[in-house]
C-alpha positions in Angstrom: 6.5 8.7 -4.5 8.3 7.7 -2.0 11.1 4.7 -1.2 8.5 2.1 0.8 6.2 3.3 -2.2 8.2 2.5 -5.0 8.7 -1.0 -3.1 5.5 -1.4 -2.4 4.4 -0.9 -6.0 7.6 -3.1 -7.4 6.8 -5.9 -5.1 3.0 -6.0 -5.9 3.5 -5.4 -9.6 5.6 -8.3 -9.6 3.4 -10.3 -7.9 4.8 -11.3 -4.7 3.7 -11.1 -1.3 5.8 -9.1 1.5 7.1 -12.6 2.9 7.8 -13.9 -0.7 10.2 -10.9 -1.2 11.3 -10.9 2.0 12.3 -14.7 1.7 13.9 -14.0 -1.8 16.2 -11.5 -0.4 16.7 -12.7 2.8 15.2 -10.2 5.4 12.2 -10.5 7.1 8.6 -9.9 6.4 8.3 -7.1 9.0 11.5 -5.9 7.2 9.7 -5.3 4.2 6.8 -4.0 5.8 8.3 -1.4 8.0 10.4 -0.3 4.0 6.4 -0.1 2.9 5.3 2.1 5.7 8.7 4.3 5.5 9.3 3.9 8.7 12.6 2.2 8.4 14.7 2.3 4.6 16.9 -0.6 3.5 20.3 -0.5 3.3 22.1 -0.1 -0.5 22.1 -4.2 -0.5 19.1 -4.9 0.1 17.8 -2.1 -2.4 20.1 -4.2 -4.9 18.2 -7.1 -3.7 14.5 -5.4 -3.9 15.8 -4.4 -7.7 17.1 -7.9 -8.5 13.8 -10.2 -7.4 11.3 -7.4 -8.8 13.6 -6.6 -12.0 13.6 -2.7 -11.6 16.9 -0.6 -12.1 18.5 0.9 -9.2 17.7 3.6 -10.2 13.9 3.5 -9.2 14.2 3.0 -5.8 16.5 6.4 -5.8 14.6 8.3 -3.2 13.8 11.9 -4.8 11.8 13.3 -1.7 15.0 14.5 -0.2 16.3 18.0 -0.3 18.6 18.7 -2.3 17.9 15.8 -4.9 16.4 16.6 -8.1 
């Protein structure tokens, strides 16, 4: 799975539009929406933000599709 994935599925799992978590962590909605699609990634603080608002570790949003990660 990857990063916009996991946000994706965190956001909609805890039931929140992509301007509600946008608003909740202080980014915009096209913000979130280019996370979704993976075309951009957020930076470590607004991962922490992403975890906070949809109560996930940290550790989810660790992207495993690199090389070298296990």
């Amino acid at each position: 799975m990857t990063l916009g994935e996991k946000i994706r599925n965190a956001r909609q799992q805890s039931d929140l539009k992509p301007h509600e978590l946008a608003a909740r962590i202080g980014v915009t909605e096209r913000a979130v929406r280019f996370w979704e699609a993976d075309e951009r990634e957020p930076g470590f603080e607004n991962i922490v933000g992403i975890a906070r608002v949809t109560e996930r570790p940290i550790d989810y949003f660790a992207d495993t599709t690199k090389e070298g990660v296990a």
